[in-house]
C-alpha positions as CSV (number, residue, x, y, z in Angstrom):
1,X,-8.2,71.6,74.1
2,X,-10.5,71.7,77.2
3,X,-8.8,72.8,80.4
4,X,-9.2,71.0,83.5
5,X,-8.6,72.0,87.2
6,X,-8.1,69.3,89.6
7,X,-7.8,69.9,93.1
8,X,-7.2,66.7,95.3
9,X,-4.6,65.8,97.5
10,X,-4.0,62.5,97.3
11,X,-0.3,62.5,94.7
12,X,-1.4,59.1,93.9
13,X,-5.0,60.0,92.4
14,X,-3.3,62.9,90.7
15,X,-1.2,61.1,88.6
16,X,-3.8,58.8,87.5
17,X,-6.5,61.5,86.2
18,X,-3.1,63.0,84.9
19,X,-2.0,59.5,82.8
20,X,-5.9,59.4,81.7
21,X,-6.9,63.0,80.8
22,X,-3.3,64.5,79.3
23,X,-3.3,61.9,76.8
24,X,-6.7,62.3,75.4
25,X,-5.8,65.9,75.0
26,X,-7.1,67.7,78.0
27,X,-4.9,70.5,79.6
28,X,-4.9,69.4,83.0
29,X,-4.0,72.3,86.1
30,X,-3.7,70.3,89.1
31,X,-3.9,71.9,92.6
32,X,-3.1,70.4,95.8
33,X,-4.5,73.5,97.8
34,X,-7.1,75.8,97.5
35,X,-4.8,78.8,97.3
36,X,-3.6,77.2,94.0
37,X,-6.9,76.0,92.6
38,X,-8.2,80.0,93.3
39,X,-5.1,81.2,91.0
40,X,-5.7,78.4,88.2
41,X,-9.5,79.6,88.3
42,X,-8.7,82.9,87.1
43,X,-8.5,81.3,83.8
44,X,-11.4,79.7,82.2
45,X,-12.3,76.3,83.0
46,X,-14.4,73.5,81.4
47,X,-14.4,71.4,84.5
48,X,-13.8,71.4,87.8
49,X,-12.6,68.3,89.7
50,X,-12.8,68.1,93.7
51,X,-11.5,65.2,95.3
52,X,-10.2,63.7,98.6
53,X,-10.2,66.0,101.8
54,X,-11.7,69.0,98.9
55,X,-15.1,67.0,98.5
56,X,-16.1,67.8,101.8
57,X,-17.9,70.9,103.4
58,X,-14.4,72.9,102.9
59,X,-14.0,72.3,99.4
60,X,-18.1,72.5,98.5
61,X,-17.4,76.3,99.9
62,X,-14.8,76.7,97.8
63,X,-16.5,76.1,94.7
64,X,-19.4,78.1,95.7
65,X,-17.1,81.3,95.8
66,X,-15.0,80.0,92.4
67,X,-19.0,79.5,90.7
68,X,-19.6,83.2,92.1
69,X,-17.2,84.6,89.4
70,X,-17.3,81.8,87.0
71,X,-20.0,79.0,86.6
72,X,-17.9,75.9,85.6
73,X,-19.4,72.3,86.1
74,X,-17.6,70.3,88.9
75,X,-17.6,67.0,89.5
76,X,-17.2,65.8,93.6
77,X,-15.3,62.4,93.9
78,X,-16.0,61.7,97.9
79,X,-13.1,60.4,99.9
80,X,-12.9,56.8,99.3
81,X,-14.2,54.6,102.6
82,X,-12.6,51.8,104.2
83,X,-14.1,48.3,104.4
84,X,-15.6,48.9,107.9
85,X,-17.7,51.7,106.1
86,X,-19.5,49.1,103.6
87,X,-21.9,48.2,105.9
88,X,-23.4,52.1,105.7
89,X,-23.7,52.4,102.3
């Protein structure tokens, strides 16, 4: 069963990946800090989720010091932008 670390911290997100991924099998660590997420990585993961505040110059550090002792993929989900942000994109 592949184990998955997500670190977000947005409750609401969590229990969504949680309702999709646990279902399908997946062990599923979630984190809500990066103290946690550090102790969860001493274990092998096969992915790596970032999300919310995490997805930002904070949490890109942080998984360059997790992919230091352990490469694991990671996928990045950006901070989700308000409608007065569309026009940027």
């Amino acid at each position: 069963m592949p184990r998955i670390l997500l670190l977000d911290d947005d409750p609401e997100l969590r229990a969504v990946v949680t309702q999709v991924l646990i279902p399908r099998g997946h062990q599923l660590v979630v984190c809500d800090d990066g103290d946690t997420l550090r102790a969860a990585a001493a274990q092998p993961a096969a992915l790596l989720i970032l999300g919310g505040r995490f997805a930002d110059a904070e949490g890109r550090a942080l998984l360059t010091e997790l992919r230091a002792a352990a490469p694991v993929p990671a996928l990045v989900v950006p901070q989700g932008r308000g409608e007065d942000d569309l026009g940027a994109l």
